[in-house]
C-alpha positions in Angstrom: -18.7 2.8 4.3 -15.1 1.6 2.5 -13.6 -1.6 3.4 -10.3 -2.6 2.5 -9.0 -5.9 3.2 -5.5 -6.7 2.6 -3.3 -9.6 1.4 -0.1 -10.3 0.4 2.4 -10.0 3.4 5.1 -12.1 4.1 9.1 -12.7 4.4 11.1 -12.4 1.6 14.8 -12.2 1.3 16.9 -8.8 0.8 16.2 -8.1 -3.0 13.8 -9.7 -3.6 10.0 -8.8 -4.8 6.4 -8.9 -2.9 3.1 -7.5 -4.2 0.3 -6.6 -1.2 -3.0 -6.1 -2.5 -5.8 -3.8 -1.1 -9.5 -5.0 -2.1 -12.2 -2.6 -1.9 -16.0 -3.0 -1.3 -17.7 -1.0 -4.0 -15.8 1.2 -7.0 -12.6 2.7 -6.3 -14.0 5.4 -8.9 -15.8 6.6 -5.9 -12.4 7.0 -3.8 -11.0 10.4 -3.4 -7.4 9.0 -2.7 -5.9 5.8 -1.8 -2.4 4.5 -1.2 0.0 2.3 1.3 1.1 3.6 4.3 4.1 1.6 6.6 4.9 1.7 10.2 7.8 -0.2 11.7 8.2 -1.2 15.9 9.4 2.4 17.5 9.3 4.4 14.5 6.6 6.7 12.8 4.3 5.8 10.5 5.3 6.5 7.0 3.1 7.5 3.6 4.6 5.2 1.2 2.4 5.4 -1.7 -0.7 7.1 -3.0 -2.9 8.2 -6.0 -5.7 10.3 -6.3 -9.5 8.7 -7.1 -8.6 9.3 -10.3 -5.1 7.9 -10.8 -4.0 10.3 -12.9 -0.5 10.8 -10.7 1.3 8.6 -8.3 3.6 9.9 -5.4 5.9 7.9 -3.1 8.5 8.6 -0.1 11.9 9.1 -1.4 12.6 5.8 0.5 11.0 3.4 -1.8 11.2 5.6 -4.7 12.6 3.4 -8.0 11.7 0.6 -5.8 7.8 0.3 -5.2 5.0 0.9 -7.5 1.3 1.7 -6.7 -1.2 0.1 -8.6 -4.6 -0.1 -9.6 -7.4 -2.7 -11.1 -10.2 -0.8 -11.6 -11.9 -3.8 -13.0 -11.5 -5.6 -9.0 -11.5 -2.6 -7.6 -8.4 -3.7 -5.9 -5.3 -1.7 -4.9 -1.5 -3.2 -5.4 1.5 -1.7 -3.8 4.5 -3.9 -5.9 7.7 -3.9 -4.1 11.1 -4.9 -5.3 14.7 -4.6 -4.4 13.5 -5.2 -0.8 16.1 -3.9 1.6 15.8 -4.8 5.7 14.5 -1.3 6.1 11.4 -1.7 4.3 10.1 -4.4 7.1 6.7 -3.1 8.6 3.3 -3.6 8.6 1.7 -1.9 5.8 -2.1 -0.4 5.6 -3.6 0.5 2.6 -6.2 3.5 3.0 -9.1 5.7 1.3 -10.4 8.7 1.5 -14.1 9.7 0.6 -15.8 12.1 1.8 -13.4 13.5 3.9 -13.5 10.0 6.0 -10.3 7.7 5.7 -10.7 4.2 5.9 -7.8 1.6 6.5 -7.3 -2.0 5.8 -6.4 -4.5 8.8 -2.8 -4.2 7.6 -0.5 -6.7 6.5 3.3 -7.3 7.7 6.2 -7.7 5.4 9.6 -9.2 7.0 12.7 -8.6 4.6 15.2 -11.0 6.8 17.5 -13.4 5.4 
């Protein structure tokens, strides 16, 4: 059992920066993948980030490419999705997730308004 509890969410102006963070119970070592997924009121939900268990790559939707950055602690086993150059598009709430073992766990989410 994985569980992820998330922090970080808020409203932020257009351009500015917000960093969510994704807390795991027990070593992320363990993790087969992890990462940030968004979903906004009457659209899909979108894979924003990820990284393997052993973040040794990082992939992101074109849409936040240049923009966002995954991020890991390994130390507090904590997950960071760092976003910048927010732009109204990027409002959501965001889950991070984990895979082990073929099971995927999610965090409660977290909502991030960009609104001026």
């Amino acid at each position: 059992q994985v569980q992820l509890v998330e922090s970080g969410g808020g409203l932020v102006q257009p351009g500015g920066s917000l960093r969510l963070s994704c807390a795991a119970s027990g070593t992320i070592f363990s993790l087969n993948a992890m990462g940030w997924y968004r979903q906004a009121p009457g659209k899909e939900r979108e894979l924003v980030a990820s990284m393997p268990g052993s973040g040794s790559f990082t992939n992101y939707a074109d849409s936040v490419k240049g923009r966002f950055t995954i991020l890991r602690d390994n130390d507090k086993n904590t997950l960071y999705l760092q976003m910048s150059s927010l732009r109204r598009e990027d409002t959501a709430a965001y889950y991070c997730y984990a895979i082990r073992d073929r099971t995927t766990y999610w965090g409660q989410g977290t909502q991030v308004t960009v609104s001026s």
